[in-house]
Each structure stands twice: as structure tokens, then as C-alpha cells.
N, C-alpha and C positions, 0 to 999 in steps of 0.2 A: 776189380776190387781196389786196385791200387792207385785207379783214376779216382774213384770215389771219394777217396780219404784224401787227396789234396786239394778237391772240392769243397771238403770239410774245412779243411786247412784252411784253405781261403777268404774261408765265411768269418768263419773266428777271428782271422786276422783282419776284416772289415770289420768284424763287432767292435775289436779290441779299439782298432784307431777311433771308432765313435766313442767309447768311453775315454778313451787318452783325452778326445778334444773338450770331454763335458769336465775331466777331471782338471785341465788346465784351465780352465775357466774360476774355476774355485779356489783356485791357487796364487790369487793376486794381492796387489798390497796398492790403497793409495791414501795419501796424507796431504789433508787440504788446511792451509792456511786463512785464515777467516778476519776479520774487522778493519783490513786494513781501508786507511782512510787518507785521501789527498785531499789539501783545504787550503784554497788560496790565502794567504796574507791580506790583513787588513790593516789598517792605518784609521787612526783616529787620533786627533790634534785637537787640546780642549785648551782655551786661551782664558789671564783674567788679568783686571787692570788694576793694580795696589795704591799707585799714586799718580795724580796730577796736579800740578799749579799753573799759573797763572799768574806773571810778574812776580813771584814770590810768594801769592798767596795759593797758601792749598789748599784743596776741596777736601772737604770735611761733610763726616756723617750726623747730622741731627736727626735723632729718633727720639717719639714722645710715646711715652704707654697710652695704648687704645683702653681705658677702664671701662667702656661702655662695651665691649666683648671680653665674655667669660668661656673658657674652652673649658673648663670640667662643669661636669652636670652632678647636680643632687650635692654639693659643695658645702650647705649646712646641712644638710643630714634628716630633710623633712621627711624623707620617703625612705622605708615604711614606716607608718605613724607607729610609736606607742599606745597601745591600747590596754595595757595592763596595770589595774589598778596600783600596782605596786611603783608605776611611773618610771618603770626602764624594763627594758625585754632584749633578749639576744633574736640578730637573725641569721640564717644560713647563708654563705657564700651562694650567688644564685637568684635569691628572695627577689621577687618582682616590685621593682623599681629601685633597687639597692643601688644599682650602678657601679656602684665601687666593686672591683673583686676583692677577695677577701681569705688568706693564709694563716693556718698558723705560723708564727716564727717558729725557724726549726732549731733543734736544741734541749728542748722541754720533756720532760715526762710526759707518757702519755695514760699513765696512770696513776691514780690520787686515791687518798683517805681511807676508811678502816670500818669495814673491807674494801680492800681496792677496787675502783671504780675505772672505765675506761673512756678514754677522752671521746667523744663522739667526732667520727672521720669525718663531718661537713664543717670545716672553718666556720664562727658565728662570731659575729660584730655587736658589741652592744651599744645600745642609744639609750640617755636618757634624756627622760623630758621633765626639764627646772627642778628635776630631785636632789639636786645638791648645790644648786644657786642657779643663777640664769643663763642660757645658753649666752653665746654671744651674737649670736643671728636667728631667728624664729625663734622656738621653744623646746629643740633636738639638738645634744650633741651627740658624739663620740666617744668611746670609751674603748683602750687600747690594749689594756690587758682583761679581756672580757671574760665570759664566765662556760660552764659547760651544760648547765641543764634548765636555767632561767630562774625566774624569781622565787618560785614556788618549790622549788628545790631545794635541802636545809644543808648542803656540801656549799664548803665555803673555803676560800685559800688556793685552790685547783690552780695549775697551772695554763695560764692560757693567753698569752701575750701572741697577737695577729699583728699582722699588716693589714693593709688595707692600698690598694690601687687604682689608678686608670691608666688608659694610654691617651692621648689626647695627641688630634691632627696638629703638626708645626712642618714649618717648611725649611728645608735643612742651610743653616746660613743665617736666617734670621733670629732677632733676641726676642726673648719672651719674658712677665715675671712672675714669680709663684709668688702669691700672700694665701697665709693661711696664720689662724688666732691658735695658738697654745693655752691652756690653763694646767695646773698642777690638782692634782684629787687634791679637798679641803683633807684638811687634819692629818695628811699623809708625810711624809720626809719626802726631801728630795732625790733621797737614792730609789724611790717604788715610782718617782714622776719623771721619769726620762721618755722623751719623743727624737726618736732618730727620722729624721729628712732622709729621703733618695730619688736620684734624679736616673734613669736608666741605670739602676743597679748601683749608684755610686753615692756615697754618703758625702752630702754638702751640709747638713747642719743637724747638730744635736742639743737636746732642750732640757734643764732640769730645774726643777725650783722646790722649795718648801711650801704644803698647800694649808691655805689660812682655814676661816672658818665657813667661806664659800668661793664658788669662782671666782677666779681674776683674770679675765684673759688679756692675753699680750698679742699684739700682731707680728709676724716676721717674713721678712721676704726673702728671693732667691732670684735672683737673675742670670740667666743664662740663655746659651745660644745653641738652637735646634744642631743635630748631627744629622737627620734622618726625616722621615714624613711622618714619624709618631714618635711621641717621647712619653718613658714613663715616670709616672710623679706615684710618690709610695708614700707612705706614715708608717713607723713602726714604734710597736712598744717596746718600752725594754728596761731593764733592771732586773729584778727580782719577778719571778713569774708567778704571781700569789692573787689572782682577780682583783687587786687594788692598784687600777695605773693610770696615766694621763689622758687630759681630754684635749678634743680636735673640735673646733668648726671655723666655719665660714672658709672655706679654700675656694681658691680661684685663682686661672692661668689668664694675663691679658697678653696680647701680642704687642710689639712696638709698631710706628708706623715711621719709619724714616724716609727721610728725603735727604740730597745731598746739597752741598751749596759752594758757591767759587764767587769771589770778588770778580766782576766783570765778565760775567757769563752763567752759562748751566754745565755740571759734570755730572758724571756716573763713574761707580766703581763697583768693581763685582770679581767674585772668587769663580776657579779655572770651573769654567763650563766652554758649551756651542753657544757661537755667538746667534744673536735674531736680531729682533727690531729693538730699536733705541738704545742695544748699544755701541755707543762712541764717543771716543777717545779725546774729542776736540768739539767747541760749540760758545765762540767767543763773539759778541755781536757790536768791538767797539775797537780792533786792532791798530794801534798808531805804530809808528814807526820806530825801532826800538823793543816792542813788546816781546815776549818769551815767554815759553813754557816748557816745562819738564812733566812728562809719562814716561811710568815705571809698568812693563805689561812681562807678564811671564809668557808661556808658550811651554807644553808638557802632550809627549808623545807615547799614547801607547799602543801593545804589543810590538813595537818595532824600534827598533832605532830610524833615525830621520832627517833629511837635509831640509831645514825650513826656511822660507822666505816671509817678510812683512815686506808687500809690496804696497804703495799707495799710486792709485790709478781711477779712472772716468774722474782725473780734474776737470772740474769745469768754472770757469771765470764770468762773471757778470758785470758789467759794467755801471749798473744799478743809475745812472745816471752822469752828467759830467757838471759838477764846481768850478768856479773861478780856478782854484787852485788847480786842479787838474787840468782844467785849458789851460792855463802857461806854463805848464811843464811839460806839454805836449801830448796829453791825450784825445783820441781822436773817436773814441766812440768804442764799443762791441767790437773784440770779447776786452774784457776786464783785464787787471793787469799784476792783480796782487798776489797769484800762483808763483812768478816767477822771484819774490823777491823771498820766499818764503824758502830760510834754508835749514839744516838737521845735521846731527850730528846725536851717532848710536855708542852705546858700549853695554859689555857684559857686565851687569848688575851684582858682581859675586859678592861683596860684601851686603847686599839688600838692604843700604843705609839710603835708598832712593837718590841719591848722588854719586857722581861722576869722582874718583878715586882716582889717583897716579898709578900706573900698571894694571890696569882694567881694561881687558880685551876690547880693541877700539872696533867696533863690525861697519862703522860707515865715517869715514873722513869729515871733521870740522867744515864746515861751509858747503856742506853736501845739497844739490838742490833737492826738490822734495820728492822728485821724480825714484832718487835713489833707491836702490832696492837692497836692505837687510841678509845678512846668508848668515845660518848658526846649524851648528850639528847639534841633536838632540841624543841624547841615550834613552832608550826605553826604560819609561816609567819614572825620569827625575824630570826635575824642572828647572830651566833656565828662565834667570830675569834680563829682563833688556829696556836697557833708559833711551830714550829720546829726547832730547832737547830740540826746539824749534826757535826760529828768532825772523823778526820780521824786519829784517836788512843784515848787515853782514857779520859773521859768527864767529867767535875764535875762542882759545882755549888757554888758560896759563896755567901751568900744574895743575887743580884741581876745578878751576873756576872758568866757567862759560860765560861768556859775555854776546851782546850783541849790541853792533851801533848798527841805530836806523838810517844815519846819514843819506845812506846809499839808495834808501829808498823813495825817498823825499815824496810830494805831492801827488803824482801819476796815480795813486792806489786808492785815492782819498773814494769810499763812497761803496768801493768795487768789495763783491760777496765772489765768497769761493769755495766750494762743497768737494768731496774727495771720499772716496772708498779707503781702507787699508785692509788688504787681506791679509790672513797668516795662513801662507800653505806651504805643504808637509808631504814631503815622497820618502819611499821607503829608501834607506841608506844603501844597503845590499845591490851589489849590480849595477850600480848607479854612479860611480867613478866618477864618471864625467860631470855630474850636475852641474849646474848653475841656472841661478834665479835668474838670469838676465835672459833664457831660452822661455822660461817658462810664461804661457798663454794661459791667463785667466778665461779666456772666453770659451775655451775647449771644457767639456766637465772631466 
């Protein structure tokens, strides 16, 4: 009997440990930490070039208005036609072929007259056609404080002053010009005929006149320079919100088309981008001895701080032929000889008067040959300017003024072409102590 029961004993005490083990199981705790993220460092270096001359003269921007391209569409206001005898009709924000979007200005009642009436929620634009004198393009304008229920309607005075807009493709850097004809409602005051202008949200001009005994329209322009790849052009009514307000036609965006120009050669300039094809910095096709020129280029680093270099490298020399004058002064043929007389002299641009300033960090010694290489520490996300001056014979500095005698260069060069790279590259600052652009290999990526 007494062997029995510690047989028993023993069972239980096997039972027991198998429930302990399932009971520990369930008695645990764990806490996971989740989104972490490693991401290497990048570097990106966007250069642009503000100024250059040429003996003195500087390249300058001529741009001429393209009027043969119009970037707003439906501009007088053809579409959708009028077709109500009463010679003007509202249409809904939407309306097929309206193009324009179309708001109320916000502000207004949106309820009118006795018994109160409520504004209908689709913005409507209205157009007449030659009902109160002649359009100033086709036979459709604009009407800016427009109406809520259309002609056949006997509510009259409602408030209902719109906008009206587009966005229209422009490419960001370049100028564009808005014309667009103004008229005042006839027989109206000048405080119910105000047209406020906006150009991406921001008001450039406001219009108001006295309206005679029919249209008058006036043209007005706007010129301005893209931020973005779409800009928006708006029309707003404004004054009193009473369905009696200013008229709109004929609007149209043209683009400019400029080109640049330098006495004694071809230049470009251009705001901080990635450099590509055609731009640079130098392109003079008649250098005597003596000659000189000044570039102003910035250099802007971001997410990082950054040790940058402007190096200029693959010189190559041609000898394009040999003159009198080069044979007696000793030239003998390929390669060409006019790299070597070609010398630089760099500084920090801080005051960005595109000249060389007393106490303006010097980054590359007067009479530097070309070969020299540029070093500047950037901060993340500002921009440094850096002048170069070049001279084709030997260079020197007095207080503020660069000079160059050709002397030294005399005949040798006469005839000879010489083409060059200049990079601007950028390592991250961090860890990097040691740097110097004089290790650095372009040819490696």
C-alpha cells in the first residue's frame, strides 16, 4: 500500500513538471524595436555662372517676346458660344471647352434676395457676346462679377464675384509676358470695375476705371519669370459683389526667346543647376596678347557640407598652323603653345559685385598657371561665389585691380586653339581631414 502511493506521488510529480514547462512558456515578455533605417550619405553639387567678360565687355542677355506662341488657350472667351437670345449666359466651372477654371471669390454671401435664395455650389462665369459694346477679340467677353441663375432669371444684384484661371506650361528661370485687354462695365463707377491680376497666388496688378456708354478696352501687361514648370495666371473680380463687374478678353501668355552675346566671342549663363552640353564658361575665337576675362560661378552643396574643387584638365593645344610671326619666334610645329601662357587668379566673391575686392579670400595666387586647382569649403545648403580672372600673358594685382601684360607672350601663340574641361567636384567634408584637390582623379567615377 505504501509502495503504491509513492508511485502515485511520482506521477503527479511528472505531471506537475509538464505543466510548470507549458506554464513557463506563457510567462514571457519581448519588445521589438521596428523602422530603423541606415542610408548612406549623398552629395550633390549644383553649379551656375552669373558673370563673364571679355576685355571689359560683358555678356549680356537679349531676349525678344515670341508673340507667335500663345500658352493660354480659349484667351477671348469663344468657347462656349452664347446662344441665348438674351446675348450673354453663365457657364459652370467644368463646361466643355471653357478651359478656364473657374471660383467663387471667397468672402461673399452665399445667400441673396427676399426670400432668400441660395448661391448655386458650381462656380459660373459669364460671357457676353457685343451686348454692351464690342468685344475686344471675336464677339465673347468676360464678365467678372457674374450672376447666379442666368438670364431668364428675374434676381438681380446677388453676389457673385469669380475668379477665373489657368496654369500654363513655363520653364522655371525663364521670362514670360502676360497681355490681357481690361474694359470697365459701361455706365457702372469705378468702385463695381476693379480687376485684380494674379500670378501664382500673388497679386501684380489691379484695374479700375469709370464705364462710359459702351466698351473701352485697355491692354495691360505683366512680365515675369517662371519659378516652376506651371505657373498660374488668375482674373479676379472685385469691389462690391452686386452681378455688375469688369470685363476680360483677349489674354495671352508669350515666352521670351533669348540668346546671349560678348564682344569677341559667344557666352552662356545660367542659374545653379547640373551642368550638360553647351555649358561653358569660355569660347573666345580671336585671343591676342594682353586679352582678359572675368567669370563669376557659384558652387552650392547639398545635404552635406563639402570640400570642393574647380579643376581645369584634358588641355589640349593645337597648333592650327604656323605664320611668319610664329616662325621667328621660334615655333616648331604640334602641340600648340597658347595653354602655357594662359594664367588665373581666383577669390571668394563675398560681396557678389562680380569684382575682386581688397580682403576677399584669395583661393588661387595672381599669375597662377591654368593648370591650378581651386579648394573652397562649402556648408550645406548656402552658396559660395568664386571670381576667376584669366589673362593671356602675365597677371598681377594692385589693391583691387587685375591687370594683364601680354608682353611675355609675344608671337609663339599666334594662330594656336586650346580647348579644356573645368570640373567642379565635391566630397563630403566629414572624415575627410586630409583632403586636397591636388590627390583628386577625375578619371576614377
Amino acid at each position: 500500500m505504501t509502495k503504491k502511493i509513492i508511485i502515485s506521488l511520482s506521477v503527479i510529480g511528472a505531471i506537475a513538471a509538464v505543466i510548470g514547462g507549458a506554464t513557463i512558456a506563457y510567462l514571457n515578455d519581448t519588445e521589438t524595436s521596428s523602422g530603423n533605417i541606415l542610408i548612406a550619405g549623398e552629395m550633390d553639387l549644383q553649379v551656375d555662372h552669373l558673370f563673364a567678360s571679355y576685355d571689359g565687355n560683358p555678356c549680356t542677355k537679349d531676349c525678344v517676346e515670341d508673340t507667335g506662341t500663345n500658352l493660354i488657350q480659349n484667351g477671348s472667351f469663344e468657347a462656349p458660344e452664347v446662344i441665348n437670345g438674351a446675348k450673354w449666359e453663365i457657364f459652370p466651372d467644368g463646361t466643355s471647352g471653357l478651359v478656364w477654371r473657374v471660383a467663387w471669390e471667397p468672402g461673399q454671401s452665399t445667400t441673396y434676395g427676399d426670400p432668400p435664395r441660395t448661391r448655386p455650389e458650381a462656380s459660373l462665369v459669364e460671357y457676353h457676346e457685343n451686348v454692351m459694346g464690342l468685344a475686344q477679340e471675336g464677339d465673347q467677353y468676360a464678365e467678372l462679377d457674374s450672376d447666379w441663375f442666368g438670364p431668364q432669371d428675374p434676381l438681380n444684384g446677388e453676389p457673385a464675384l469669380i475668379n477665373i484661371s489657368q496654369d500654363v506650361n513655363t520653364v522655371s528661370g525663364n521670362q514670360y509676358r502676360l497681355h490681357y485687354w481690361y474694359s470697365p462695365r459701361p455706365n457702372v463707377l469705378a468702385a463695381n470695375n476693379v480687376l485684380k491680376v494674379r500670378v501664382n497666388g500673388n497679386e501684380v496688378a489691379s484695374h479700375s476705371a469709370d464705364g462710359g456708354g459702351t466698351t473701352s478696352w485697355t491692354e495691360y501687361t505683366y512680365t515675369f519669370v517662371a519659378t516652376g514648370s506651371t505657373t498660374k495666371i488668375e482674373f479676379a473680380g472685385a469691389g462690391p459683389a452686386d452681378s455688375l463687374g469688369t470685363f476680360l478678353d483677349n489674354v495671352s501668355v508669350h515666352p521670351f526667346n533669348c540668346t546671349y552675346q560678348i564682344v569677341g566671342g559667344t557666352c552662356t549663363l545660367w542659374d545653379l543647376k547640373d551642368l550638360g552640353a553647351g555649358d561653358y564658361f569660355w569660347h573666345y575665337d580671336d585671343v591676342k596678347p594682353g586679352d582678359y576675362g572675368v567669370n563669376i560661378i557659384s558652387l552650392h552643396a547639398y545635404n552635406n557640407d563639402a570640400n570642393a574643387c574647380l579643376i581645369t584638365h584634358d588641355i589640349i593645344d593645337q597648333d592650327n598652323g604656323i605664320v611668319d610671326p610664329e616662325q621667328a619666334a621660334g615655333d616648331t610645329g604640334e602641340p600648340g603653345d597658347l595653354s602655357q601662357f594662359i594664367k588665373i587668379f581666383a577669390w571668394e566673391d563675398t560681396t557678389q559685385n562680380n569684382s575682386y575686392d581688397v580682403g576677399e579670400p584669395v583661393l588661387l595666387p595672381v599669375n597662377t598657371p591654368l593648370t591650378g586647382r581651386v579648394h573652397l569649403s562649402l556648408t550645406e545648403s548656402h552658396t559660395k561665389y568664386v571670381g576667376i580672372a584669366w589673362c593671356a600673358g602675365t597677371q598681377s594685382v594692385t589693391d583691387s585691380t587685375i591687370s594683364c601684360d601680354g608682353s611675355s607672350m609675344g608671337n609663339i601663340a599666334q594662330t594656336d586653339i586650346m580647348t579644356a574641361s573645368l570640373t567642379a567636384y565635391a566630397e563630403q567634408q566629414r572624415n575627410n581631414g586630409g583632403f586636397d584637390c591636388s590627390t583628386v582623379n577625375l578619371q576614377q567615377p
